[in-house]
One Martini backbone bead per residue (centre of mass of N, CA, C, O) as a GRO file, in nm:
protein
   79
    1UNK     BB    1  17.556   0.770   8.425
    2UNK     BB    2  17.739   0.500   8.257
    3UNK     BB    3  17.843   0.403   7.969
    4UNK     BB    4  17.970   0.178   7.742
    5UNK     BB    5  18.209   0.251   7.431
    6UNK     BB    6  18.294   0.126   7.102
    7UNK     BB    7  18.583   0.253   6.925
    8UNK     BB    8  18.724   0.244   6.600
    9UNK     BB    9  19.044   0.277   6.506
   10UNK     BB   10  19.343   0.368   6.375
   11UNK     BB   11  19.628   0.361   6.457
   12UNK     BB   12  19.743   0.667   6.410
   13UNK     BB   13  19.491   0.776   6.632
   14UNK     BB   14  19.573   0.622   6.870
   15UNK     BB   15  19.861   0.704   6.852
   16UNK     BB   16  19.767   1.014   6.944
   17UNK     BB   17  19.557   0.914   7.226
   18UNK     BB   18  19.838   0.801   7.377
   19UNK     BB   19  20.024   1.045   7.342
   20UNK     BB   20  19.809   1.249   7.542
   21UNK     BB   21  19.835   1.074   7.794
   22UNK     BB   22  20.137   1.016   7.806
   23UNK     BB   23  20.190   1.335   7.869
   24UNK     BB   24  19.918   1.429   8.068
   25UNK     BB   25  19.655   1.578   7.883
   26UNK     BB   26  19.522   1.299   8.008
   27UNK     BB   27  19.406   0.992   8.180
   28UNK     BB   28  19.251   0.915   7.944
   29UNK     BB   29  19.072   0.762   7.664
   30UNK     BB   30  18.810   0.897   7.795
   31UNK     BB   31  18.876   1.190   7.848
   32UNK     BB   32  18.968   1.255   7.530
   33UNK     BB   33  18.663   1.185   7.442
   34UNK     BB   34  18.485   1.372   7.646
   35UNK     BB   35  18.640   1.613   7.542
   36UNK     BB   36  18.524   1.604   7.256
   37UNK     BB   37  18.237   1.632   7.338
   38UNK     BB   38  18.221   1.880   7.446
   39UNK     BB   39  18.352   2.077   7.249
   40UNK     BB   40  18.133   2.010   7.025
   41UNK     BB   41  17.870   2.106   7.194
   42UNK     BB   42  17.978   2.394   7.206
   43UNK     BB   43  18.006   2.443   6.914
   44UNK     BB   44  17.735   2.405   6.862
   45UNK     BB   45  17.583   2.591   7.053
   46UNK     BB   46  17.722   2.825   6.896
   47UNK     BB   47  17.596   2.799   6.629
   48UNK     BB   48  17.289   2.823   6.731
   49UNK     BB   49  17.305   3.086   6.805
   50UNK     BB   50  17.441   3.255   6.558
   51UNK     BB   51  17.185   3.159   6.416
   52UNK     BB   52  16.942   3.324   6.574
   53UNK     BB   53  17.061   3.578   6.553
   54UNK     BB   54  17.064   3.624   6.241
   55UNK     BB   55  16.747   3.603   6.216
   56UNK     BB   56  16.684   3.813   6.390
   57UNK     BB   57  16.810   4.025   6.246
   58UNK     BB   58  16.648   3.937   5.958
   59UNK     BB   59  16.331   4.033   6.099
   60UNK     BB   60  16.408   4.307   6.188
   61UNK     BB   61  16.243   4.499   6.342
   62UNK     BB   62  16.158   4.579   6.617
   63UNK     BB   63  15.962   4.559   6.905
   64UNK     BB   64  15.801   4.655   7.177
   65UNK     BB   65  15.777   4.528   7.518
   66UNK     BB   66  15.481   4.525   7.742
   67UNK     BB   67  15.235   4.523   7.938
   68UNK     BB   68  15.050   4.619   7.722
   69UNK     BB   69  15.124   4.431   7.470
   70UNK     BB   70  15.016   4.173   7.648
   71UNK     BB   71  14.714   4.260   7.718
   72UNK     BB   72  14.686   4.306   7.368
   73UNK     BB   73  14.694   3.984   7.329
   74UNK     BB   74  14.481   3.875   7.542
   75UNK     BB   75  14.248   4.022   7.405
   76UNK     BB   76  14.245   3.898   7.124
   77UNK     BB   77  14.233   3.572   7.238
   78UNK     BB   78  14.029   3.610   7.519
   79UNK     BB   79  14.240   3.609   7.811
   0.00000   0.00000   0.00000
């Protein structure tokens, strides 16, 4: 499903992603906005990893875990 979004430029940026499809390096002025929204979304999702990889590593040593680890987890909690 697709939705139609106005978005207000200045002049400045308009005449840059007009520039960009003018070269033929995007196919239109929403094609040069979806792919910056892709963009973005990758750089947030690679930001968000490198933030929990921090936190893991942060967090100490680590424990082994195996099916003994989780039987033992199973029986403190009554399951």
């Amino acid at each position: 499903m697709t939705v139609t979004m106005n978005v207000s430029l200045p002049e400045p940026l308009k005449a840059f992603v007009d520039e960009q499809v003018r070269r033929g390096a995007y196919g239109s002025t929403s094609d040069y906005v979806r792919q910056l929204i892709r963009d973005d979304r990758e750089k947030a999702a690679g930001r968000a990893l490198q933030t929990l990889i921090a936190e893991g590593l942060a967090s100490g040593p680590s424990t082994p875990v195996d099916a003994a680890y989780w039987r033992n987890k199973r029986k403190q909690h009554g399951l």
